[in-house]
N, C-alpha and C positions, 0 to 999 in steps of 0.2 A: 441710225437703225442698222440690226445685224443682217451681213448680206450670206445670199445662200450659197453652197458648195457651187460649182459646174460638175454638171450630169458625168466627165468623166472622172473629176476628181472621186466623187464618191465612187463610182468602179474602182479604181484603186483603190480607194478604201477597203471598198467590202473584200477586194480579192489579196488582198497584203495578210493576213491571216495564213490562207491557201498555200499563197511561195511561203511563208516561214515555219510551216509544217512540213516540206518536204526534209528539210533540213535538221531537224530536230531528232536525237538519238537520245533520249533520257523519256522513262513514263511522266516523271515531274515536268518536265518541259511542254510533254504533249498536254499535260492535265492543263500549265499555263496557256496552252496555244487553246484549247477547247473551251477556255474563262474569258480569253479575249476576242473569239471568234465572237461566243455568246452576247457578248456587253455589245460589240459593234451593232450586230443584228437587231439586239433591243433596242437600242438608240434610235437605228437607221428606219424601223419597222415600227416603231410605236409611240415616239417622237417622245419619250418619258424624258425628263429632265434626271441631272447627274443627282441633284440630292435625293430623288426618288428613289431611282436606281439603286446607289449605296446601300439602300435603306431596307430591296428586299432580302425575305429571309425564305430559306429550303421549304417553310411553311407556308410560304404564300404561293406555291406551284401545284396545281392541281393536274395532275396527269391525265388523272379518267376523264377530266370536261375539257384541258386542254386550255387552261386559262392561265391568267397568274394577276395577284391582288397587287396593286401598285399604293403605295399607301402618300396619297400629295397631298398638297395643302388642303387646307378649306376654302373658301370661298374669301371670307375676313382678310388671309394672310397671303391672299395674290394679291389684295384691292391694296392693303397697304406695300407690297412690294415695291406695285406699279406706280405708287404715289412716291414713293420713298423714291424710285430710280429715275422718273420722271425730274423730279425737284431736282437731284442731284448732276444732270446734264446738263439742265438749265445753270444750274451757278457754277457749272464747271467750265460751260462754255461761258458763262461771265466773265468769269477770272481768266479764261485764256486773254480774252478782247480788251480785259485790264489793263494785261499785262504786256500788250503788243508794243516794240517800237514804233510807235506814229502815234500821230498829233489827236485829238480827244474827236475831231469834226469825221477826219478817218474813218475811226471805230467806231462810231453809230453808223457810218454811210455802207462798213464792210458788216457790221449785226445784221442791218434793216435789207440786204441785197441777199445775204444767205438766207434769214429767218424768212423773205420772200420767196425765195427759190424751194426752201423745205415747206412751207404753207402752200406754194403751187403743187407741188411733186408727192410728197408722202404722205400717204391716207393714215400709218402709224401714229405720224406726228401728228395731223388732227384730231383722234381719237385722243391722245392721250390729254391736249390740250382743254378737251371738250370734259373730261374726265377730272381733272386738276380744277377746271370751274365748277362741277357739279359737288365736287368733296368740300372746297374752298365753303360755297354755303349750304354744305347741309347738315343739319346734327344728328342724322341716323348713319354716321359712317363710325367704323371703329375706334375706339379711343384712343388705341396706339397711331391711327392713321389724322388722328385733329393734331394729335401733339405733333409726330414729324409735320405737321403740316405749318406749327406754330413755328418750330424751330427752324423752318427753312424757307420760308415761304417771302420773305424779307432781302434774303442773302442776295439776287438780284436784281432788287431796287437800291440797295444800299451801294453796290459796286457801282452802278452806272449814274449814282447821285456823285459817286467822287468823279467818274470821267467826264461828268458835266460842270463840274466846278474846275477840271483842269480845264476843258473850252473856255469856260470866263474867263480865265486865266491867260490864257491864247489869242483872246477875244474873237475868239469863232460863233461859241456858243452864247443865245442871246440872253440877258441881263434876268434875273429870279432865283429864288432858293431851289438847288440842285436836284432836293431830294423831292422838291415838287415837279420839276422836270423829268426829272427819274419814275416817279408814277404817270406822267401825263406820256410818255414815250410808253412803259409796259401795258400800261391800260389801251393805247393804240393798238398797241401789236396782239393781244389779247382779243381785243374784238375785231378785229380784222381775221383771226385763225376763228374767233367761233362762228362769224360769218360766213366765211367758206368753210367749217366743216359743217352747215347746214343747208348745202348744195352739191351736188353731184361736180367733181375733178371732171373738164380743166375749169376751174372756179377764177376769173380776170379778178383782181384786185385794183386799188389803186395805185396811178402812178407816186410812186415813195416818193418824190420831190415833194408831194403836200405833206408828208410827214416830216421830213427835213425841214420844210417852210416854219415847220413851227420852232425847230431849234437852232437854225443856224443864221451868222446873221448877215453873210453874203446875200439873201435872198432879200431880206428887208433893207439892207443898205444899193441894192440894185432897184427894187421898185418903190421902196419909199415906205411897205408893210410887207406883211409876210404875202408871199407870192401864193395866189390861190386863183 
């Protein structure tokens, strides 16, 4: 998630305009310095996004009311944004855990320890999970937002079906087709996040060692089955 300024950074912010007006000898300069004051203030004061921003025109400024028309998305083209950018952390943060040096048993224990700690911690990351299961089944969502949905929706079950087939390989990971391991692990973590996002933070989860019990096979070669 994106983290915010510190209260004095933004003071320098807003006041870096100010020092670079004293210094300025050209009218074109100062016109520049009065374009960038303006943009920072919009920003700072109205919390518009930059493709908004760009986008006004000398006609959307109304002087006599003292307004100005901000012309954003619709309603359609956030929802698929947020699915679109959603989807793509999740298999980006796939691929990084792919791609890590260490052993396959690792990198589920280092997914299942952060994606705990973000499922404790950030109300963003609930929301958007809760968001991703509601689009997932419903057919009143945009049709641009079914199709990215088709096309990526896959990408990190398919990644952690190969890091499960390297555990067998390792023999860490215990004995079953990968890419069924690979759903039975995301379908966990899945209702585990839609669980706690339908309670108020701090939401207790369970101890992850029952999640690992089901894939790893230290815990079955210690008690004989999976440790529960």
């Amino acid at each position: 998630m994106p983290k915010t300024l510190p209260s004095v950074d933004i003071v320098r912010l807003l006041k870096s305009p100010v020092l670079e007006y004293d210094n300025l000898k050209t009218e074109f300069r100062k016109n520049i310095y009065i374009r960038n004051n303006a943009i920072i203030e919009l920003l700072y004061c109205t919390g518009v996004r930059i493709g908004e921003l760009v986008g006004i025109d000398l006609k959307d400024l109304n002087t006599a009311e003292q307004t100005l028309l901000i012309h954003g998305k619709g309603r359609d083209d956030i929802f698929v944004d947020l699915i679109d950018e959603a989807l793509d952390k999740i298999n980006e943060a796939s691929y990084y855990v792919y791609n890590l040096d260490m052993k396959a048993k690792e990198k589920i224990t280092l997914t299942l320890t952060e994606l705990y700690k973000t499922i404790e911690t950030s109300e963003g990351f609930r929301q958007t999970c809760s968001l991703i299961a509601q689009a997932m089944n419903s057919a009143a969502i945009p049709e641009k937002a079914q199709r990215i949905i088709s096309e990526k929706r896959d990408i990190s079950y398919e990644i952690f079906a190969k890091i499960m087939k390297e555990g067998q390989a390792e023999n860490t990971i215990v004995e079953g087709n990968p890419e069924d391991l690979a759903i039975l692990f995301w379908s966990t973590v899945d209702g585990l996040t839609i669980f706690n996002a339908t309670r108020p933070l701090p939401c207790r989860l369970p101890d992850k060692g029952f999640i690992e019990s089901m894939f790893f096979i230290a815990y079955r070669e210690t008690t004989g089955n999976a440790k529960l």
